[in-house]
SEBA-940474 format. One line per 3 residues: their letters; for each residue x, y, z of N, C-alpha, C, O. Coordinates in nm, 2 decimals. Layout:
BEGIN
A = X:Y:Z:X:Y:Z:X:Y:Z:X:Y:Z ~ ...
END
This chain:
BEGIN
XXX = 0.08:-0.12:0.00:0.00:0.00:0.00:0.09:0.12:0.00:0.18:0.13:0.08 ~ 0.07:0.26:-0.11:0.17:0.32:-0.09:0.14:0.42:-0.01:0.02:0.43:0.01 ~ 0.20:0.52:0.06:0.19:0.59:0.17:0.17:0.70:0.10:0.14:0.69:-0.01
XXX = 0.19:0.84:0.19:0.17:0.96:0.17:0.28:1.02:0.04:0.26:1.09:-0.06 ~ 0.42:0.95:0.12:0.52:1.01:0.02:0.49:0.96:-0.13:0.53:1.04:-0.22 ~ 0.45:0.87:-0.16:0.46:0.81:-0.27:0.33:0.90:-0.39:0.32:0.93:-0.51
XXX = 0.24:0.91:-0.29:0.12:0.99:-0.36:0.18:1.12:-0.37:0.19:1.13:-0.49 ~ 0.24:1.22:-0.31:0.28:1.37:-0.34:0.43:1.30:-0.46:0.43:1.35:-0.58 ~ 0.51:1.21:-0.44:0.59:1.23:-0.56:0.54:1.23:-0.70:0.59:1.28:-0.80
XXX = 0.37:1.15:-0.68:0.34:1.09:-0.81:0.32:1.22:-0.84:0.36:1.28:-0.94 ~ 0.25:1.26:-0.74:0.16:1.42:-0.79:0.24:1.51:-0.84:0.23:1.54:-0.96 ~ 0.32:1.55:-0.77:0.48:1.60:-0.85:0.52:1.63:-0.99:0.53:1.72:-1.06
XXX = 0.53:1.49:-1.00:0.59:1.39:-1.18:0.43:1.43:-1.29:0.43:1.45:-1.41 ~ 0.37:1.43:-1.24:0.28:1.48:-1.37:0.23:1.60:-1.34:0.19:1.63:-1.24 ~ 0.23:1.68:-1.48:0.19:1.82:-1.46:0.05:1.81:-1.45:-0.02:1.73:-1.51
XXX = -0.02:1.92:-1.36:-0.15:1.95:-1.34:-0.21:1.97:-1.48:-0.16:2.04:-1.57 ~ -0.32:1.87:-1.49:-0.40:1.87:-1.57:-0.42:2.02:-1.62:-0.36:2.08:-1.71 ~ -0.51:2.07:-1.54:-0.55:2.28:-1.56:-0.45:2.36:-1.56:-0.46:2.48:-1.57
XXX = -0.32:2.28:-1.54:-0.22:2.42:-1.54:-0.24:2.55:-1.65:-0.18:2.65:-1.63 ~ -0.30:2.54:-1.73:-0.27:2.64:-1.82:-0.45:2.73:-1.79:-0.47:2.83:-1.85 ~ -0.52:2.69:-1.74:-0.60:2.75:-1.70:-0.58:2.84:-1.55:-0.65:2.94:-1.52
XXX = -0.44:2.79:-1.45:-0.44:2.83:-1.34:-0.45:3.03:-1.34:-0.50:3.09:-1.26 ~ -0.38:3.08:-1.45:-0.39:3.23:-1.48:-0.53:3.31:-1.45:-0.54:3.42:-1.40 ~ -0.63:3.23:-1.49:-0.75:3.26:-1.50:-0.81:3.25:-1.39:-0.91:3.32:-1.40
XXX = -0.80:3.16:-1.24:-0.84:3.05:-1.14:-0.92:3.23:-1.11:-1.04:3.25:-1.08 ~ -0.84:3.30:-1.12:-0.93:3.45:-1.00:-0.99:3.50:-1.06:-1.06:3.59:-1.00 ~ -1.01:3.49:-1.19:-1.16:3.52:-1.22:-1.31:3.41:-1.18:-1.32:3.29:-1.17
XXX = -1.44:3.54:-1.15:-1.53:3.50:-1.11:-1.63:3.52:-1.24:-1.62:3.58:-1.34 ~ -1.74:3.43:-1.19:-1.84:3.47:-1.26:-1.94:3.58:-1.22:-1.97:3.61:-1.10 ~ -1.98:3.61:-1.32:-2.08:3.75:-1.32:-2.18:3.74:-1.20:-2.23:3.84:-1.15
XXX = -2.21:3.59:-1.15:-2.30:3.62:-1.08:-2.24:3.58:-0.93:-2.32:3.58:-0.83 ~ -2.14:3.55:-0.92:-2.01:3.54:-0.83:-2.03:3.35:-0.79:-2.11:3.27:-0.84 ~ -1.96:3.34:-0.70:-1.98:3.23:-0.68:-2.00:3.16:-0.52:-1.95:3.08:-0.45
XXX = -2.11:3.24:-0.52:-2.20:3.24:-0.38:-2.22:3.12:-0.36:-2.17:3.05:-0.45 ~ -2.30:3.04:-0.27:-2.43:2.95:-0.27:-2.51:2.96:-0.32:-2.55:2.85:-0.35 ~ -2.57:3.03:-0.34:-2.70:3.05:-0.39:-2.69:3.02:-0.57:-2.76:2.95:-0.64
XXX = -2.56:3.12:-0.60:-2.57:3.06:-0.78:-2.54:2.94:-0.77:-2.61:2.87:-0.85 ~ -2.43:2.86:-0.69:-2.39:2.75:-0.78:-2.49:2.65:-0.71:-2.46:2.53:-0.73 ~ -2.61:2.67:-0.63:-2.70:2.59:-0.60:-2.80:2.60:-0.71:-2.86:2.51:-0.76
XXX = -2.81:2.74:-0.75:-2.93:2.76:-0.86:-2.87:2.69:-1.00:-2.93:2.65:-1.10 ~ -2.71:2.67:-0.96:-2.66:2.64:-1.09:-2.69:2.48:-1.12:-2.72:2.43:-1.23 ~ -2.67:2.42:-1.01:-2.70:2.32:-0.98:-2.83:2.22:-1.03:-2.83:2.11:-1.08
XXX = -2.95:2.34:-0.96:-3.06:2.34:-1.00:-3.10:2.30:-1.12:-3.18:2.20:-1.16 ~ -3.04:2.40:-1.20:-3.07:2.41:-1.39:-3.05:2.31:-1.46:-3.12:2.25:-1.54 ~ -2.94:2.30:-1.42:-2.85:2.12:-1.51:-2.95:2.02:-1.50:-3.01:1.96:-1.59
XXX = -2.99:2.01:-1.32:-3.10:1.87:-1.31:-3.21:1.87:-1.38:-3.28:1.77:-1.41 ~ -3.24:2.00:-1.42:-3.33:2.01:-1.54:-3.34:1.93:-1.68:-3.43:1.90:-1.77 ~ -3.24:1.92:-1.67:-3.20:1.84:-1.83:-3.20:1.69:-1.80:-3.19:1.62:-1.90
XXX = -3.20:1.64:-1.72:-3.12:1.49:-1.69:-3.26:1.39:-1.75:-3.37:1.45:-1.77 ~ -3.26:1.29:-1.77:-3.33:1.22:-1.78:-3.46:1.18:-1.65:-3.59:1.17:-1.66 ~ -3.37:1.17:-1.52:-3.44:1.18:-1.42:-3.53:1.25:-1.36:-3.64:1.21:-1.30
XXX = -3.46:1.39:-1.37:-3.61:1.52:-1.39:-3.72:1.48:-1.46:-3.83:1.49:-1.41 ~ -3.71:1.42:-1.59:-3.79:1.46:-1.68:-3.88:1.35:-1.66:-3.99:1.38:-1.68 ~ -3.85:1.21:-1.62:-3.92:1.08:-1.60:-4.03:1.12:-1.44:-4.15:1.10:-1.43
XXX = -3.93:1.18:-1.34:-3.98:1.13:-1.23:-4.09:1.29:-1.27:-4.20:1.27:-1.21 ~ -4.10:1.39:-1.33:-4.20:1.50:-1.36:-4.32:1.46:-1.44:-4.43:1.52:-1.44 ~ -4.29:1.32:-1.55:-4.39:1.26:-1.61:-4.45:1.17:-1.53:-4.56:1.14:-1.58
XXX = -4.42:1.11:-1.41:-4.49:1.03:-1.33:-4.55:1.07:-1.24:-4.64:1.01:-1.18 ~ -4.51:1.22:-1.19:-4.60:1.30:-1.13:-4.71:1.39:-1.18:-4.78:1.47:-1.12 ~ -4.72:1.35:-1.32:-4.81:1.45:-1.39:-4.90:1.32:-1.42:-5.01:1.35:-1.40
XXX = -4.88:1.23:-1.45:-4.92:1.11:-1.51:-5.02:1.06:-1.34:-5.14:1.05:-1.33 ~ -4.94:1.05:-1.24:-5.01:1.01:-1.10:-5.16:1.12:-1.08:-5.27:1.08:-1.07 ~ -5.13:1.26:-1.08:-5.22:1.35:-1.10:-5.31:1.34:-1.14:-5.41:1.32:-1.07
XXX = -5.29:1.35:-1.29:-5.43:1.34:-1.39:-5.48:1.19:-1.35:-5.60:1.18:-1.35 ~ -5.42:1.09:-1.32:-5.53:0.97:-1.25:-5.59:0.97:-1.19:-5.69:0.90:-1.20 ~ -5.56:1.04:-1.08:-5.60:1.05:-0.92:-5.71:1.18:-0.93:-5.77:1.21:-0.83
XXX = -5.72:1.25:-1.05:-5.80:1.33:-1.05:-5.91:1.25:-1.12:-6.02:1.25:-1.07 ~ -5.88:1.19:-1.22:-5.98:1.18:-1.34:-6.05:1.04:-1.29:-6.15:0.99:-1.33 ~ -5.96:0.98:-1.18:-6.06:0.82:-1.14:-6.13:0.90:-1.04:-6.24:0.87:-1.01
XXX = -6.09:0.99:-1.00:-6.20:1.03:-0.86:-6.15:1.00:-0.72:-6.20:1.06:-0.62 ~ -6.05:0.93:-0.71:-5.99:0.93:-0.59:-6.01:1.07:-0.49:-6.08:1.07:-0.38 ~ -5.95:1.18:-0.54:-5.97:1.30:-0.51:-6.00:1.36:-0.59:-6.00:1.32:-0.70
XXX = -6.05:1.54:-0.53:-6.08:1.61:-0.65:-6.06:1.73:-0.64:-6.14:1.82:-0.63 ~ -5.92:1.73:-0.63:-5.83:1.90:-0.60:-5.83:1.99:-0.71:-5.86:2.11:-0.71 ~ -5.79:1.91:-0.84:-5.79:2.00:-0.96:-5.84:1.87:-1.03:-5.79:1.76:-1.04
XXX = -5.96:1.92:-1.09:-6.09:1.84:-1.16:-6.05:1.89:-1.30:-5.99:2.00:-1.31 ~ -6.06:1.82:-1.41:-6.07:1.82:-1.54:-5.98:1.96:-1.62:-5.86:1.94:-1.63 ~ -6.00:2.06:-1.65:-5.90:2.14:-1.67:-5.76:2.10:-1.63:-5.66:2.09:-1.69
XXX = -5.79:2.10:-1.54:-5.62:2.06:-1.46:-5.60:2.20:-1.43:-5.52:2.25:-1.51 ~ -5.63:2.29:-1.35:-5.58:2.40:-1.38:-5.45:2.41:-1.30:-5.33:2.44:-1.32 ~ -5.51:2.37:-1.19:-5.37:2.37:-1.05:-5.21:2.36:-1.12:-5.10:2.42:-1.12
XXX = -5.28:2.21:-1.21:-5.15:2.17:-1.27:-5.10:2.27:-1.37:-4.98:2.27:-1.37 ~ -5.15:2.32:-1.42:-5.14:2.44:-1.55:-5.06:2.53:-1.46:-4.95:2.54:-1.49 ~ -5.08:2.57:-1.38:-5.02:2.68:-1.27:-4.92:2.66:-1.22:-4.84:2.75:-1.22
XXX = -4.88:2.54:-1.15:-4.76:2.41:-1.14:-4.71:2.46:-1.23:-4.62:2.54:-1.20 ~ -4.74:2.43:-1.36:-4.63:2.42:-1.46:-4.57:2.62:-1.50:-4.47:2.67:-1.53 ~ -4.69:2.66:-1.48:-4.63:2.80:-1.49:-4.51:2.86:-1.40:-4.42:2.92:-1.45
XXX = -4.52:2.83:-1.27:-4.44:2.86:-1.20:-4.32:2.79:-1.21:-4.20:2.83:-1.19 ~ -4.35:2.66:-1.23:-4.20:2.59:-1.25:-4.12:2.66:-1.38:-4.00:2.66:-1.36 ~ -4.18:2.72:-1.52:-4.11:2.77:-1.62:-4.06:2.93:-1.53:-3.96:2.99:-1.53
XXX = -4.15:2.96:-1.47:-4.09:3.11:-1.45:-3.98:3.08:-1.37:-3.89:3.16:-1.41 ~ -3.92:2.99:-1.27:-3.81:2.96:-1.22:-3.68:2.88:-1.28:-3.56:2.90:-1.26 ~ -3.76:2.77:-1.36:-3.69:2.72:-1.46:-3.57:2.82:-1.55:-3.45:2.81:-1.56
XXX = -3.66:2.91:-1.60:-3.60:2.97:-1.72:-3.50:3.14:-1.68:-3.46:3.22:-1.77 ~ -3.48:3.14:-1.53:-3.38:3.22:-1.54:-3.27:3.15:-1.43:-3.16:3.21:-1.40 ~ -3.30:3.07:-1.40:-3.18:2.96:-1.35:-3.13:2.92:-1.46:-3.01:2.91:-1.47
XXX = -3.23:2.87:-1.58:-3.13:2.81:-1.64:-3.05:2.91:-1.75:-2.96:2.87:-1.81 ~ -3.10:3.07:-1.77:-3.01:3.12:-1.85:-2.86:3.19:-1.69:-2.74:3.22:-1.71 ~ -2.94:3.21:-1.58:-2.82:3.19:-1.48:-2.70:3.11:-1.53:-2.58:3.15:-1.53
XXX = -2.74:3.01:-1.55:-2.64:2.84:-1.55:-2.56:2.88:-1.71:-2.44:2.89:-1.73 ~ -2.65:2.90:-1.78:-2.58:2.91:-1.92:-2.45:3.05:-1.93:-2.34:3.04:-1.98 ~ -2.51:3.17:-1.87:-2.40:3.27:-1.83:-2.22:3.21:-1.77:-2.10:3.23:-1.79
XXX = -2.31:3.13:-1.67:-2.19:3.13:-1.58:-2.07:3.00:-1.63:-1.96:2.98:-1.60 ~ -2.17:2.93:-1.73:-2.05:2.84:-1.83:-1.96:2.91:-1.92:-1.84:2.90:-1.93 ~ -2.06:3.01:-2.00:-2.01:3.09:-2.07:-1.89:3.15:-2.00:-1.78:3.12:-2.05
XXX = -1.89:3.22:-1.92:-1.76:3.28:-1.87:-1.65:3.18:-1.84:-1.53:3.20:-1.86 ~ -1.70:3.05:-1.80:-1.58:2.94:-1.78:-1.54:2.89:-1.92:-1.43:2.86:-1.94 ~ -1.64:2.88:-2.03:-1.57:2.87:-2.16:-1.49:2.95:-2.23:-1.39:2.93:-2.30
XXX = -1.54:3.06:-2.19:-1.44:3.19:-2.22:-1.31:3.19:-2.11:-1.19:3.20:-2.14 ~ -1.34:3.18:-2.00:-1.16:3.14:-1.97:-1.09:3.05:-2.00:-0.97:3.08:-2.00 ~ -1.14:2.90:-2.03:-1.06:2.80:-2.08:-1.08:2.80:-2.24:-1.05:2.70:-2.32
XXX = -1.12:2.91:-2.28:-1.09:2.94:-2.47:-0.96:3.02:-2.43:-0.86:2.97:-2.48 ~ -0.95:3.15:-2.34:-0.84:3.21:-2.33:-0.75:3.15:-2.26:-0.64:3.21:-2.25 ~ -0.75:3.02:-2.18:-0.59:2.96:-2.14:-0.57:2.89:-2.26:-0.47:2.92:-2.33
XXX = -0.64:2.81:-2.30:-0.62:2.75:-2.42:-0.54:2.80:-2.60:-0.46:2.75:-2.69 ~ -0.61:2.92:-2.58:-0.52:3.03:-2.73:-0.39:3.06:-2.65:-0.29:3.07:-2.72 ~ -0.37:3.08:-2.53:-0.24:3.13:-2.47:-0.12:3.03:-2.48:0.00:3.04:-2.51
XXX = -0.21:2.90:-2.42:-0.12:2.75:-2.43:-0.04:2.71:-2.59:0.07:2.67:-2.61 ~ -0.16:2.74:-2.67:-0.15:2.75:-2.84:-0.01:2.88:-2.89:0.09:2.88:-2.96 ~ -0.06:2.96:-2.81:0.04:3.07:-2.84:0.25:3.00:-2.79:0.35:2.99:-2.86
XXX = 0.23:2.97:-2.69:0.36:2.93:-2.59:0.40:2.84:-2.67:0.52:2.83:-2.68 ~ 0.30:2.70:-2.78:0.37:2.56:-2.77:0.44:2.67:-2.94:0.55:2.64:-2.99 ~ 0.36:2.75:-3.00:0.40:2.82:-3.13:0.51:2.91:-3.09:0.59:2.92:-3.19
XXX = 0.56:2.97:-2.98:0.72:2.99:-2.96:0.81:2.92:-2.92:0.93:2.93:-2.92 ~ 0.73:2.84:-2.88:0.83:2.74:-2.80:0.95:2.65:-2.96:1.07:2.61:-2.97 ~ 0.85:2.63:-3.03:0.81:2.57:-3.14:0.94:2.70:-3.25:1.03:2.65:-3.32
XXX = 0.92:2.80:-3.25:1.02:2.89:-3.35:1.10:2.87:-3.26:1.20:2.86:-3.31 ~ 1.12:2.86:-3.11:1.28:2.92:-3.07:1.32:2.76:-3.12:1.43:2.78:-3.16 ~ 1.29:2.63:-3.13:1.36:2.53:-3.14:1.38:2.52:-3.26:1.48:2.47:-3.28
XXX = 1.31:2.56:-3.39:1.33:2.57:-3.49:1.50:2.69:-3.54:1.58:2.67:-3.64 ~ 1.51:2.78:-3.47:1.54:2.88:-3.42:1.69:2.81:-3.41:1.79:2.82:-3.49 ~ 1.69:2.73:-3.30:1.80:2.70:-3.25:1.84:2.59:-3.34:1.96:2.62:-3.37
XXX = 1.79:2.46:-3.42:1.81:2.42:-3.47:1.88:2.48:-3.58:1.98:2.43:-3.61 ~ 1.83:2.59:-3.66:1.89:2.63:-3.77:2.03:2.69:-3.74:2.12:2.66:-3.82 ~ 2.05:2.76:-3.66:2.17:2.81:-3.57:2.28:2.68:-3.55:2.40:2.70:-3.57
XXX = 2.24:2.58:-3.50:2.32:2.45:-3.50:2.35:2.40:-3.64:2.46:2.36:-3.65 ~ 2.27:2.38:-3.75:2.32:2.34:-3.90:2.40:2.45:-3.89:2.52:2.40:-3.88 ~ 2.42:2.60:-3.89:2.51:2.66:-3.97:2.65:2.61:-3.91:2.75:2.60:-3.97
XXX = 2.62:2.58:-3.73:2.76:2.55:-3.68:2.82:2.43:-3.73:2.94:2.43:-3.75 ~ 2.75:2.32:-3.74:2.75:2.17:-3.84:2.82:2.26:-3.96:2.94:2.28:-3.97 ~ 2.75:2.30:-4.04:2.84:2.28:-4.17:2.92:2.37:-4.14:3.01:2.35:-4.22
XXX = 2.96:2.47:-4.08:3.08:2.57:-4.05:3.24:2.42:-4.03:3.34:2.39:-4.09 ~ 3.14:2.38:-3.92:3.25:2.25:-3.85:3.30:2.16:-3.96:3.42:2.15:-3.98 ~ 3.20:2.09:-4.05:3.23:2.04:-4.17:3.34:2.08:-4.25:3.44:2.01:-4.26
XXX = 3.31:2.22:-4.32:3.38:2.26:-4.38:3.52:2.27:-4.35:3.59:2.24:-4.44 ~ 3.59:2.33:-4.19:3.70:2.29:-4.13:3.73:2.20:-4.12:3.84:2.16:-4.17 ~ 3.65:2.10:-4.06:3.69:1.97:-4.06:3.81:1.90:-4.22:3.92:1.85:-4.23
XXX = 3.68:1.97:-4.34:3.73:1.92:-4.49:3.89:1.98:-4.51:3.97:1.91:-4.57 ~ 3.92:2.11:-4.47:3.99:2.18:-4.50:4.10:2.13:-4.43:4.21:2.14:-4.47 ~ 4.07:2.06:-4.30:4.20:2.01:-4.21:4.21:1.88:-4.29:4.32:1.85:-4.33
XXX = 4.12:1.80:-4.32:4.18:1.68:-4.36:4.25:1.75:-4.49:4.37:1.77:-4.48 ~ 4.21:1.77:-4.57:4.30:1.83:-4.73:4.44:1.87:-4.69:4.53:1.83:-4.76 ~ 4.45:1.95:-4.58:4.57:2.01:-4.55:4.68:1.92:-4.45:4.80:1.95:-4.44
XXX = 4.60:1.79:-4.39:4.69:1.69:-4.36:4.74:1.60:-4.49:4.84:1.52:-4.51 ~ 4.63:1.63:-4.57:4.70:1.50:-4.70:4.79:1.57:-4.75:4.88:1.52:-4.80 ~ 4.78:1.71:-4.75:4.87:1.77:-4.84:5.03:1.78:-4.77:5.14:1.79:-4.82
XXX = 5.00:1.78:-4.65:5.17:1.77:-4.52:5.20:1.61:-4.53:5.32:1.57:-4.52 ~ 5.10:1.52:-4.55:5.13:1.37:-4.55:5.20:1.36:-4.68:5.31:1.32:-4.68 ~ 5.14:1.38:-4.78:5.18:1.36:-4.93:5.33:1.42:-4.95:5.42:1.35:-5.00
XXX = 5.35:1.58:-4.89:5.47:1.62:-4.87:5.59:1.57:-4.77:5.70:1.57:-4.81 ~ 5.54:1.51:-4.63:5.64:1.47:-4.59:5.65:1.32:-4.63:5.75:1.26:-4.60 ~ 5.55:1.23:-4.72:5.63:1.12:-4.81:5.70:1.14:-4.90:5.78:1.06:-4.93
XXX = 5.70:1.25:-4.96:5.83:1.30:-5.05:5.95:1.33:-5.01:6.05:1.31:-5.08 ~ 5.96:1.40:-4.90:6.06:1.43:-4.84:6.11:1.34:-4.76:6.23:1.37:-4.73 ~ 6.04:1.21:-4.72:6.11:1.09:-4.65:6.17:1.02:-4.82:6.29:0.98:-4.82
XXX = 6.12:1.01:-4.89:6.12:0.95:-5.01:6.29:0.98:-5.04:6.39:0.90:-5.07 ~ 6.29:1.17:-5.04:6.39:1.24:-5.10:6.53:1.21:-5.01:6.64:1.20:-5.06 ~ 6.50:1.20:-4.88:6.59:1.16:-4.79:6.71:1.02:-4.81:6.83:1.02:-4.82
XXX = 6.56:0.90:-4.80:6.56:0.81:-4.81:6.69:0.76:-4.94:6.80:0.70:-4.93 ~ 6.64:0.81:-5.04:6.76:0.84:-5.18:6.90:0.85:-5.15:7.00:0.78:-5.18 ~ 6.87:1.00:-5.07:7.03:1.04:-5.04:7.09:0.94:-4.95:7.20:0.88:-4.98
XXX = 7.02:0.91:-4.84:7.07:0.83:-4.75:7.11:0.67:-4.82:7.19:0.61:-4.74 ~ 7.08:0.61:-4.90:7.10:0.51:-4.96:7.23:0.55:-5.10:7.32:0.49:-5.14 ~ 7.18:0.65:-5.11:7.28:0.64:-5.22:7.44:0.63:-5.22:7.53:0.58:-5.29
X = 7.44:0.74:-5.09:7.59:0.80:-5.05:7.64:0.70:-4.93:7.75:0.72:-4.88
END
């Protein structure tokens, strides 16, 4: 089982996911980030789920039975109660949920702007190595070229001092 240390090294060794968002972390949203929004925020999303929508059809569905078998008879034929239900649920509905839609928007818009920033950094990062690489070929073929120039000029002291061993060699044999 690994311990404390082993979890902070792991964490360490890989970069934070959001790092490139961290610039942005102190921006808020427009409607700040109280309780109350990110509960209304909350709110809105469950709007959408499958589960709202099933367990709201079985409570409209239980209604109109229990009205129309006669069981009770709170809201008789019209439905109006329920008509009113549903009014009030759209009047709350519908500025929670453009609440909810604002306050993504501003988190899309900060992770559009870490994101072109990230885009921007990997595009210099990207010319300085391009940058540096070209700077390294000219020192390569600079080196090359010396390099060519030393070997020519050793063949050309080798070539010469075998003539002059050669020329030696003569005298010393001859005489």
């Amino acid at each position: 089982m690994p311990d404390d240390t082993d979890k902070s090294a792991t964490a360490q060794s890989k970069p934070h996911f959001y790092r490139f968002h961290l610039p942005h972390v102190h921006l808020n949203s427009m409607y700040g980030d109280d309780w109350f929004a990110l509960k209304a925020e909350a709110f809105a999303r469950f709007f959408g789920t499958p589960t709202f929508l099933i367990a709201q059809t079985v409570v409209v569905a239980i209604w109109i039975v229990v009205n129309i078998v006669g069981w009770t008879q709170f809201d008789v034929y019209p439905f109006i109660l329920l008509n009113l239900a549903f009014s009030l649920q759209a009047a709350y509905a519908a500025p929670l949920i453009l609440l909810a839609q604002t306050r993504q928007s501003d988190r899309d818009k900060a992770h559009a702007e870490a994101d072109a920033q990230h885009r921007e950094d990997i595009a210099r990062a990207s010319e300085q190595r391009q940058a540096l690489a070209a700077q390294e070929l000219v020192l390569l073929t600079t080196m090359l070229e010396k390099n060519t120039e030393l070997t020519e000029t050793i063949k050309v002291l080798t070539e010469r001092l075998e003539a002059l061993t050669a020329e030696v060699h003569k005298r010393v044999i001859v005489n």
